[in-house]
ZAMARGU-4260 file (C-alpha; in steps of 0.2 Angstrom, whole numbers, plus 5000, padded with zeros to 4 digits):
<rodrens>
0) 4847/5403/5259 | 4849/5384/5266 | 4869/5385/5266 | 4866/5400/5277 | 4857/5392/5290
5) 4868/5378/5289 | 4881/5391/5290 | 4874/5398/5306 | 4869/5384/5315 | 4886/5374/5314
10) 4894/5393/5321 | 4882/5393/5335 | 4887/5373/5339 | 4906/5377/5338 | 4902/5394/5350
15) 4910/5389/5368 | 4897/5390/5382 | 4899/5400/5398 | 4905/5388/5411 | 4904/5394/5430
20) 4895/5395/5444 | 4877/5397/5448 | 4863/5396/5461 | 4846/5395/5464 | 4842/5405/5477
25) 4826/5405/5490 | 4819/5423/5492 | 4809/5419/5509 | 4821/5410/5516 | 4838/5413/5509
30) 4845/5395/5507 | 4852/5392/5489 | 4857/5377/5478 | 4876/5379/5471 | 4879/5370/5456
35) 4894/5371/5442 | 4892/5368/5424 | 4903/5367/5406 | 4887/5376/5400 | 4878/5390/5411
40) 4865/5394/5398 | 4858/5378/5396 | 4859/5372/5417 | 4850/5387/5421 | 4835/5380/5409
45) 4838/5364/5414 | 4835/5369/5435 | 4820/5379/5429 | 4811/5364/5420 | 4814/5355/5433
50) 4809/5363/5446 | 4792/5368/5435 | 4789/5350/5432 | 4792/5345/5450 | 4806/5334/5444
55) 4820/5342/5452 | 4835/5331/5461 | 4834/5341/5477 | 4820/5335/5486 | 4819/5352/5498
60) 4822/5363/5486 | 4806/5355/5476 | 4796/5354/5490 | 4799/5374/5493 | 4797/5379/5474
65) 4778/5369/5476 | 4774/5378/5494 | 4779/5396/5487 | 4780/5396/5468 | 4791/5402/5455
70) 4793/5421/5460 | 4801/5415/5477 | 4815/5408/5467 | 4831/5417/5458 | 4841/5408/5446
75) 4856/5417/5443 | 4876/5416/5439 | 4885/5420/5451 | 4903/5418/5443 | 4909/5411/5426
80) 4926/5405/5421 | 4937/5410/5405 | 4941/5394/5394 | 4959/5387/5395 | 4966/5389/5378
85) 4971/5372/5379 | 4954/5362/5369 | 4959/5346/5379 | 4960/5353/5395 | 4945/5347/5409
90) 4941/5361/5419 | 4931/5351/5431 | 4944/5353/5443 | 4943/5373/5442 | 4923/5372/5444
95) 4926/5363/5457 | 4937/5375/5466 | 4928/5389/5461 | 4911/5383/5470 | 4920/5378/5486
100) 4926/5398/5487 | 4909/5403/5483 | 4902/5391/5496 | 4917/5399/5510 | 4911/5415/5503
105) 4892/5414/5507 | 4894/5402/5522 | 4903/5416/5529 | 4889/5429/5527 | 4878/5416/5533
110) 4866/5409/5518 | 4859/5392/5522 | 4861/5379/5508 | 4851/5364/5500
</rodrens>
């Protein structure tokens, strides 16, 4: 039984995250936070602890989350990109490029951002 919890936990550490884009976006007033990440799943917890503990990096965006609470607030993906198959590849560079055509993209329909 040990060897397969063992087993199990050393597959889910060897599991590639979901790398991408996400947001966290402002229902009253539309603005949004964009952020990329090598690990969507745990950024997204990350932007929601803080912002529970009033300890997030983005001073407005804390301030809004105090005044209107957690159900004004989204905290979604809004694109995620495939894994090189090259293991010593950085694909910072791509994130990077990625969230500048979603920032064009939502700029140009008008979203306000942190």
């Amino acid at each position: 039984m040990a060897t397969d919890r063992k087993a199990a936990i050393r597959a889910y550490k060897e599991t590639p995250r979901p790398m991408g884009v996400f947001c966290v976006r402002n229902l009253e007033s539309g603005r949004l936070l964009l952020g990329t990440t090598v690990d969507l799943p745990s950024m997204l917890r990350r932007q929601r602890f803080q912002l529970e503990n009033g300890g997030h990096a983005n001073r407005a965006l804390q301030v809004d989350w105090n005044s209107l609470g957690a159900d004004a607030f989204e905290i979604d993906v809004l694109d995620t990109l495939e894994r090189a198959e090259d293991a010593t590849s950085d694909p910072r560079d791509d994130l990077v490029e990625l969230a500048e055509m979603w920032r064009e993209r939502l700029a140009g329909e008008g979203h306000a951002t942190y």
